[in-house]
C-alpha positions in Angstrom: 0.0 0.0 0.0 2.9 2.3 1.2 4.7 1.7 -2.5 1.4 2.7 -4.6 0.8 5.8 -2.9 4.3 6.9 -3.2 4.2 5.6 -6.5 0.9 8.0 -7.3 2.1 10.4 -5.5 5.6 11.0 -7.7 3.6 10.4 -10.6 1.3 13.4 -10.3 4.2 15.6 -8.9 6.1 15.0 -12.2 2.9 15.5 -14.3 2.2 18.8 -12.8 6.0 19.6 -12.8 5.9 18.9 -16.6 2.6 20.8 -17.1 4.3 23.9 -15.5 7.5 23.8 -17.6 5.2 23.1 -20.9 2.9 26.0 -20.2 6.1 28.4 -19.4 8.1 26.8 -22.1 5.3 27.8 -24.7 2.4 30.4 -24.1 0.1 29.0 -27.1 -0.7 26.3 -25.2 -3.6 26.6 -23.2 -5.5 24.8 -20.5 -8.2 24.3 -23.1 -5.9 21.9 -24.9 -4.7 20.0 -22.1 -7.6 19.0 -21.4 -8.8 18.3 -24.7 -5.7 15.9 -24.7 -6.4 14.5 -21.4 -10.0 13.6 -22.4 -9.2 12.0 -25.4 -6.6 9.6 -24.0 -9.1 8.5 -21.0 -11.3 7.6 -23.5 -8.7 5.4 -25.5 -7.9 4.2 -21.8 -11.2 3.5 -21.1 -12.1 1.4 -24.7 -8.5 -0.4 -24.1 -9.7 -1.8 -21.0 -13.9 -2.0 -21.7 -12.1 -4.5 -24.7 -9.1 -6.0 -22.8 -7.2 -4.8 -25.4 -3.6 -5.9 -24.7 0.1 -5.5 -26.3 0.3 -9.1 -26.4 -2.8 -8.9 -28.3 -1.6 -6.0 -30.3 1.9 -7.1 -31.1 1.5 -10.8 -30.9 4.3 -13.0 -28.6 
C-alpha cells in the first residue's frame, strides 16, 4: 500500500511539474488543450480496458 501511494504520489508531482514547464516553455498552449488531450486519452484508456485490449494482443508474442 505504502509503494502505490508513493508511486501515485511522484507520478502526479512529475505531471504537474511537466505541465508547468510546458505551459512556461510555450504560451500558445492553453489549458483548453490539455484538457482536450487528457479527455481524449481516457477515452482510449477506457475502450482499451472496456475490450481488454492488450500488447500481447496488439503485437502478438
Amino acid at each position: 500500500m505504502k509503494h502505490e501511494l508513493t508511486t501515485l504520489a511522484v507520478t502526479l508531482g512529475l505531471t504537474g511539474a511537466a505541465t508547468y514547464l510546458l505551459f512556461r516553455a510555450n504560451p500558445a498552449i492553453n489549458a483548453d488543450s490539455l484538457v482536450g488531450f487528457g479527455v481524449i486519452l481516457m477515452l482510449l484508456a477506457m475502450a482499451a480496458v472496456e475490450y481488454r485490449i492488450t500488447w500481447k494482443k496488439l503485437f502478438g508474442r
